[in-house]
N, C-alpha and C positions, 0 to 999 in steps of 0.2 A: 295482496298477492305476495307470495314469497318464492323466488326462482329459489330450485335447488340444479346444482350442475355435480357434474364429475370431478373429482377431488385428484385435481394433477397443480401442480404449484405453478408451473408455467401457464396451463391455461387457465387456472382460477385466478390472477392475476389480471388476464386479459380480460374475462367476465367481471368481475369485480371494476375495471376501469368501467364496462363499457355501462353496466349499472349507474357506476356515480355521474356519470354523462348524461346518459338518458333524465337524468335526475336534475339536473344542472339544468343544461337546454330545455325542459320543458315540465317546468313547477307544475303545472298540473297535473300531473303522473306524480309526484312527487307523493300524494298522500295514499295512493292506490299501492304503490310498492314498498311492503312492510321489511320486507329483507333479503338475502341472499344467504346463501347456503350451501355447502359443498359435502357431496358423501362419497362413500365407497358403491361404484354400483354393482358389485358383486355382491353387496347384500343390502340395497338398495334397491326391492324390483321396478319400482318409476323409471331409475333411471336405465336401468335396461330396457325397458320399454322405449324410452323417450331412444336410445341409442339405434334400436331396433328401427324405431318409425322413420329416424334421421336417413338411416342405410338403406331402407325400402322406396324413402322419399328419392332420393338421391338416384337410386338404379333407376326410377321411373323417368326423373327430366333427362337422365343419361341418353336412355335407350329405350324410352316410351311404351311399347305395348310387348315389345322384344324383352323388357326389364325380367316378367314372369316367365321367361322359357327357359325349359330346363337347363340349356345352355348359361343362362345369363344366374339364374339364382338360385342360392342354396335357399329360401324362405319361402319357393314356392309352394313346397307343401304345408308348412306351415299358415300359408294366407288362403291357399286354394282348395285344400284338401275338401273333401266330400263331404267326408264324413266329419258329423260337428262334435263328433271326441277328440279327432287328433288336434292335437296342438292349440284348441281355441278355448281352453280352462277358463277364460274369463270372464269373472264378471264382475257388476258394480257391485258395491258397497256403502253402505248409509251407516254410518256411526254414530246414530245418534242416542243419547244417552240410555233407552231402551233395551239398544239392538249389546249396549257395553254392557247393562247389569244380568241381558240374559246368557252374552260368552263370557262373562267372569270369571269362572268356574277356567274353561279353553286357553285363555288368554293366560291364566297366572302357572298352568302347566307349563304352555310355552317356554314364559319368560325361568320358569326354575329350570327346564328341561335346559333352555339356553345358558343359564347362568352355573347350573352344574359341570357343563362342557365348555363353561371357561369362555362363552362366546358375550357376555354381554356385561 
């Protein structure tokens, strides 16, 4: 397993202790957790997601059933909407070496597409 978190210096700091702890205290975890990791999540969508589900989780123990009302969240339409276009674009993805030689062609656009615009 590898945590990745949000790339802030003061709080990768505090994850990073709380890692070598968890490590420390309890050697049997020690071989399950391969590393840590810190990104931009602005281009990083995990961690937008993971920030997303933090802030949804959050409003819910806050204010319970109240969390979803219009009052209470801007995500309601984003979690509740009807209709399964808005907002709900997700979905899994299986990487496996197959699913990579048949977007190779996809993937290498990207990455030139990215690397022309200076972004990679």
């Amino acid at each position: 397993m590898v945590m990745i978190f949000d790339d802030s210096e003061q709080y990768s700091m505090k994850c990073y202790h709380s890692f070598c702890e968890v490590r420390r205290f309890h050697p049997e975890l020690k071989s399950l957790m391969a590393g840590i990791a810190f990104g931009n999540d602005e281009a990083f969508a995990p961690l937008q997601a993971a920030d997303f589900l933090a802030c949804a989780t959050l409003q819910e123990m806050r204010r319970g059933k109240r969390a979803w009302s219009k009052k209470y969240s801007q995500f309601r339409n984003l979690l509740l909407s009807e209709s399964p276009a808005y907002g709900k674009l997700y979905e899994s993805e299986n990487w496996n070496a197959k699913v990579i030689r048949e977007r190779k062609a996809d993937m290498l656009t990207i990455w030139q597409n990215r690397r022309n615009a200076g972004l990679s």
